[in-house]
Steps between C-alpha positions, in 0.01 A plus 500: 500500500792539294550903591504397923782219399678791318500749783547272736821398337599916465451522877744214555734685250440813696546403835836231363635859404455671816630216701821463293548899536412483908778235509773680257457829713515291821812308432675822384407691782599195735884483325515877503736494839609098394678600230941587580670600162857395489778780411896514493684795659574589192084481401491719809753726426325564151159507549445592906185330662255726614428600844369212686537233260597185587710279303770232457883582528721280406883431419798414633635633878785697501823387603550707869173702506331282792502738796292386795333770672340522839247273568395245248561771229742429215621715183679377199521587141330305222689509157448345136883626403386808375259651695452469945218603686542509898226260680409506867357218666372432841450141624690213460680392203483134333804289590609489177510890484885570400746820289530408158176247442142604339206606738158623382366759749109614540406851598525881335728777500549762733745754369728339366515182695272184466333457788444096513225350686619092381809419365582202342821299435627211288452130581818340473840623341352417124147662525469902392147603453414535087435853491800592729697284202385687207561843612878431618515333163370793341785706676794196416556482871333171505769180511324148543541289821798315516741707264 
């Protein structure tokens, strides 16, 4: 009696095992295409994405680089004061799209221009997103709202 307890408790160990490992490969495999790494021009200008890959680009909007193109199609120039990296974007922009505020952008290079897919744009006059912060302070472009 006590050796069918004891394997009876190994299958349960067994088959616990193969379960958790099912559900490790099937989350990774599920987050495979989820997952947007976030990069700086100047990230981008050291270490180029590969072909394909689609990532974050963030920083600030150059001052005069908006050029509206035909159609819904719009170019600019994404900076973090030492690095810029041209970005082309076809749909609408958010309202609060402007020269000279932060944006995160979503999509992948082509060339040497991002190609973005969704961009993003501060909230109010305050709000720059965390990682678009660091990497201007990382350059000493970055002042802080309201000096």
């Amino acid at each position: 009696m006590k050796s069918l307890k004891k394997k009876r408790r190994v299958q349960i160990l067994i088959a616990a095992a193969v379960a958790l490992g099912l559900a490790v490969v099937l989350i990774g495999y599920g987050f495979q295409d989820g997952i947007n790494l976030y990069r700086a021009p100047t990230q981008v200008f050291e270490e180029p994405p590969g072909s394909g890959e689609v990532f974050r680009l963030g920083g600030l909007v150059e001052d005069g680089s908006v050029t509206r193109g035909a159609g819904e199609t719009i170019t600019f120039t994404v900076t973090d004061g030492a690095h810029t990296v041209p970005v082309r974007f076809t749909g609408v922009l958010p309202d609060l799209f402007q020269e000279g505020q932060g944006m995160i952008g979503t999509g992948a290079m082509e060339g040497d221009t991002f190609v973005a897919s969704e961009i993003l744009a501060k909230h109010d006059e305050n709000y720059m997103p965390r990682e678009v912060e660091d990497s201007l302070k990382a350059t000493g472009v970055y002042q802080a709202p309201g000096s």
